[in-house]
N, C-alpha and C positions, 0 to 999 in steps of 0.2 A: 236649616236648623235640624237637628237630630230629633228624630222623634220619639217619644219615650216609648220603654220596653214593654210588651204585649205580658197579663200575664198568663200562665197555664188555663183560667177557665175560660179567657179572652181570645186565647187561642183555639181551644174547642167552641167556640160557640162562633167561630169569624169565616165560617166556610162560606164560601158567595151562594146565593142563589142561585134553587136549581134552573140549569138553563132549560130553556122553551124549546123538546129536540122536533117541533117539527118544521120552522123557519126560522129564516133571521136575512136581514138586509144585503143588499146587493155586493159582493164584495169586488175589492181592490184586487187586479192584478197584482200573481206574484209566481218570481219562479222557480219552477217545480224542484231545481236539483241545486245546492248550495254545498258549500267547500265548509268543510270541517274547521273548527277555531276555538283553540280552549281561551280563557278569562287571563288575565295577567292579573287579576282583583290578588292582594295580599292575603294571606289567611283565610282563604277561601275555602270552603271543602271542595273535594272534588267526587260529585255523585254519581255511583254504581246504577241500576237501575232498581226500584221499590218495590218490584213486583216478580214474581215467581215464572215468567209469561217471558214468550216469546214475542216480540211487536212484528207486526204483518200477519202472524199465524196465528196464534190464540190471544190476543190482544192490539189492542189498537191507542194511538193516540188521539182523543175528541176534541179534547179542549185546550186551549192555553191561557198566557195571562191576558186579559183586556188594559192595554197601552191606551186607548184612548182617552181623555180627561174629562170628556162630556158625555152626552148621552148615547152616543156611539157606541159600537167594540169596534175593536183591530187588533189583534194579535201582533207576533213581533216581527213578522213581515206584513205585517197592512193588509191581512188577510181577514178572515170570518171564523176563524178555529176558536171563538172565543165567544163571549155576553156579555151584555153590561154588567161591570162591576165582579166580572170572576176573577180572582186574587191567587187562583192557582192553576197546575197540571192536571187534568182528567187523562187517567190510563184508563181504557174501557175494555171489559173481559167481553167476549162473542155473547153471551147468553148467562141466565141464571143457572142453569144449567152444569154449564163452567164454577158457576160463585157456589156451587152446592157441591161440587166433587171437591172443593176447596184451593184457592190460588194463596200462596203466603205471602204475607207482606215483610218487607223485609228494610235494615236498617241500611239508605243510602251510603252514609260514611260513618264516621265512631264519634262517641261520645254517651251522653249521661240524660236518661228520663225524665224530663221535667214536669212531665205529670201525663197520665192515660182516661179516658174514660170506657166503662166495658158495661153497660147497663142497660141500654137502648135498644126497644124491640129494631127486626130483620124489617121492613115492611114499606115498601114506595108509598110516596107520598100523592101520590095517583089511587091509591086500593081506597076501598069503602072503607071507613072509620078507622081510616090512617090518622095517627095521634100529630098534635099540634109540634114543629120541631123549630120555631120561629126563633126560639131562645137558643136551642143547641142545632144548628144546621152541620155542625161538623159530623154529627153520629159520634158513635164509640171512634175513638182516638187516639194516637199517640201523639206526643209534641218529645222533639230529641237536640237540648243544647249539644253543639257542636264545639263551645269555646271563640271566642273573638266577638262574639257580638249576634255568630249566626245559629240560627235556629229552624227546624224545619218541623214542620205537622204533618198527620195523616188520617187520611178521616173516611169515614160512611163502612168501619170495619163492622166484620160479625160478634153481633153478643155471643161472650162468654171465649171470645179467641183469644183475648189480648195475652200475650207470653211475658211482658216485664210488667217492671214495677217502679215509681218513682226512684228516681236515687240510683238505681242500679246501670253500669256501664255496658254500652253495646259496641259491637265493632259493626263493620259494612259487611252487609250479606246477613249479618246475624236476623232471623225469623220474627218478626214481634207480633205477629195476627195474622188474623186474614180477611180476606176481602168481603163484604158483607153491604147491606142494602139498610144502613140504620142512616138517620140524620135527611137533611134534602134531597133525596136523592128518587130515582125513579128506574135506575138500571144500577145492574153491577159494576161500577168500579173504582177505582182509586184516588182519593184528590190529596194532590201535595203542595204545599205551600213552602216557601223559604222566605227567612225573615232575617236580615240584616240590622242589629239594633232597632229593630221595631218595625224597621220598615221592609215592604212586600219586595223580594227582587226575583224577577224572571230569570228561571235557572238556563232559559238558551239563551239571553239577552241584559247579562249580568248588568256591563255598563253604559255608559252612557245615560240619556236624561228617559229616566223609566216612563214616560208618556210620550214619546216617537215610537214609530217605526220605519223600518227599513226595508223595500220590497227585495232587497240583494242581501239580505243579512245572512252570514256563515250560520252555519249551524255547531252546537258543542254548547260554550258558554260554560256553565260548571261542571256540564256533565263528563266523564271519559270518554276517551273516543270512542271505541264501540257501540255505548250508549246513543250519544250523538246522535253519529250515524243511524244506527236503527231506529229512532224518534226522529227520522230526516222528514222534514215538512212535506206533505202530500197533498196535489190539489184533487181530494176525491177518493175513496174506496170504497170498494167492497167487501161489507162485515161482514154478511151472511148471503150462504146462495143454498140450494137446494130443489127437493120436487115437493110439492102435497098432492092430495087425493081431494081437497075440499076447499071451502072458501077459508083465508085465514087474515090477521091482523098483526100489526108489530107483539100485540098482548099475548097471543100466541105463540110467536117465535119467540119472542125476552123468556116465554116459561116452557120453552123448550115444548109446544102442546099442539105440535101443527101433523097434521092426519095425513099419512105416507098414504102414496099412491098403493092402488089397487087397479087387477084390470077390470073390474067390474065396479070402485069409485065413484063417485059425481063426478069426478071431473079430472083432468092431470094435467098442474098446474107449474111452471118451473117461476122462481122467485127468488129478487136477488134486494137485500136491504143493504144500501149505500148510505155512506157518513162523508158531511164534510162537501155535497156539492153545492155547483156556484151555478149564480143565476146566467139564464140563458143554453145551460143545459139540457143536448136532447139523451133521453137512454131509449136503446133498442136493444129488444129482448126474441133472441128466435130460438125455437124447437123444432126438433127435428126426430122422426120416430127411428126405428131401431132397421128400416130401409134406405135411410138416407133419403128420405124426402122430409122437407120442409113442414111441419104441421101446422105452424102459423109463426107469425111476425107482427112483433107489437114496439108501435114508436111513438113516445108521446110528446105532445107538443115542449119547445123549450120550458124551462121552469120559471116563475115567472120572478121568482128571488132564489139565492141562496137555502138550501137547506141543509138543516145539520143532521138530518135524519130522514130516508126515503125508501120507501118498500114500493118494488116492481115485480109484475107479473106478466106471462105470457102461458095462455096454456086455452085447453078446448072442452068442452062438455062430452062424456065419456058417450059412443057411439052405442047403438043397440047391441049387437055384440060383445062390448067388452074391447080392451085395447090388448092388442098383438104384446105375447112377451118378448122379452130382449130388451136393447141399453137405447135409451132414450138421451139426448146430447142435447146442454142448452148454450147459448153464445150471448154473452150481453156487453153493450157498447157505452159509453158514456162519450158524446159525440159534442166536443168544444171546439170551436173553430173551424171546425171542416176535418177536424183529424179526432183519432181517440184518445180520448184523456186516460180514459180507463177499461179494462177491455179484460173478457177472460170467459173460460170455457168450467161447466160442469157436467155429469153426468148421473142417471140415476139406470139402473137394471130392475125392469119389470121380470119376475119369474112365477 
């Protein structure tokens, strides 16, 4: 049975719950590299990408839809990229950082306004005397009929961004806000929904019976191919890496507030925040000073679930003297099966 049409305040206020980014249950294999596959769906749109953002470099993708019908998630390879009851795509910017120089949100394909909301303070719902948003989870928002039945939202933008206006026509590409920290939200970034005559359809996993998954499922679905492709399913990254000079916290890094080394410092510290890993993961993290010796090697036990959010560290307590200048090199490993899952080199120069 079809299910009736959402309407515009139904649609701002339908954003899933914010997910819980510091664990989540053990997840299903799936694997890492899948074959591109657009939708044969009639009158479909075919989506650009929402966001102003490079994916792998200045942005990333966190979340997907939750396929599972009970009290599980799975995403649409029977994965963990998702929580219970999230309804839509999470594009996630590096930092606030990033959401303050401004990312624009922009119209996936064309069509006509069907209603925005622009009023909602900036502010996670994590901060002290963050306001109740239990009624509007979506934040400021746009919702954009597409024609046939389908309809797409966009939500947790910055007050005072929003660029249209009900009634008025968009093409794809065209600008309509920007990315902002209003509604459930507790980082920067972007949630999209798509709605098919009222109902939720996963834009990599248009058809079929929208509570399956498939751990071999193509990737595409509504989006173009290049899109696709760059939103290709990852098991595991790395969002943020870098050096500090002192002890720090996710709360830190999300507000871009973390205390660059020194040679005379507390400490020199290299750290690297991972999205999206799975349980039974080990990360190892090594530094090494600007001689080419090793300053220390940090490897922590497997993890004991899935985490959709993880901040590692490696580094040493600043020596009496002060730490020698020149380029200090860090190497961090995400270690699944015996092999790397995830793997990559940074660097920082003391002067």
């Amino acid at each position: 049975m079809k299910a009736p049409s959402l309407s515009i305040l139904a649609l701002l206020a339908a954003c899933s719950p914010a997910a819980p980014v510091e664990s989540a249950p053990a997840a299903a294999k799936a694997s890492p590299v899948a074959a591109y596959s657009e939708t044969a769906m009639a009158g479909a749109p075919k989506l650009i990408l929402p966001l102003a953002c490079a994916p792998g470099i200045t942005c990333e993708l966190q979340n997907g839809i939750d396929r599972d019908p009970g009290p599980g998630a799975r995403d649409y390879r029977c994965g963990l990229h998702t929580y219970q009851a999230h309804n839509g795509v999470d594009i996630r910017l590096k930092d606030m950082a990033a959401q303050r120089a401004g990312v624009a949100v922009l119209a996936p394909a064309g069509g006509t306004v069907s209603g925005i909301r622009d009023s909602m303070e900036d502010i996670s719902v994590k901060a002290p005397g963050a306001p109740d948003v239990s009624r509007q989870m979506c934040g400021n928002g746009v919702a954009i009929n597409h024609g046939g039945g389908w309809t797409s939202q966009y939500c947790h933008m910055a007050r005072g961004s929003i660029l249209v206006r009900t009634g008025q026509v968009v093409t794809a590409g065209q600008p309509i806000g920007r990315v902002g920290l209003s509604g459930n939200t507790e980082y920067p970034h972007l949630h999209m929904t798509v709605w098919k005559d009222g109902v939720v359809v996963d834009p990599f996993a248009p058809e079929g019976d929208p509570q399956a998954c498939d751990p071999g499922a193509s990737q595409g679905g509504l989006w173009v191919r290049a899109v696709g492709q760059a939103l290709g399913y990852k098991r595991g990254v790395a969002l943020n890496t870098g050096f500090a000079g002192d002890s720090m916290d996710n709360l830190s890094l999300e507000e871009a507030r973390v205390t660059p080394p020194g040679a005379t410092a507390p400490a020199l510290l290299a750290y690297v925040r991972f999205i999206n890993l799975e349980g039974g993961d080990e990360i190892e993290l090594t530094l090494t000073g600007p001689d080419g010796k090793v300053l220390t090697t940090s490897r922590q036990p497997p993890l004991d679930r899935a985490k959709a959010q993880y901040l590692g560290f490696s580094g040493r307590k600043t020596p009496a003297g002060g730490w020698t200048t020149g380029k200090y090199s860090a190497r961090y490993r995400v270690i699944r099966d015996g092999t790397d899952a995830v793997a990559g080199t940074f660097s920082y120069t003391l002067r």
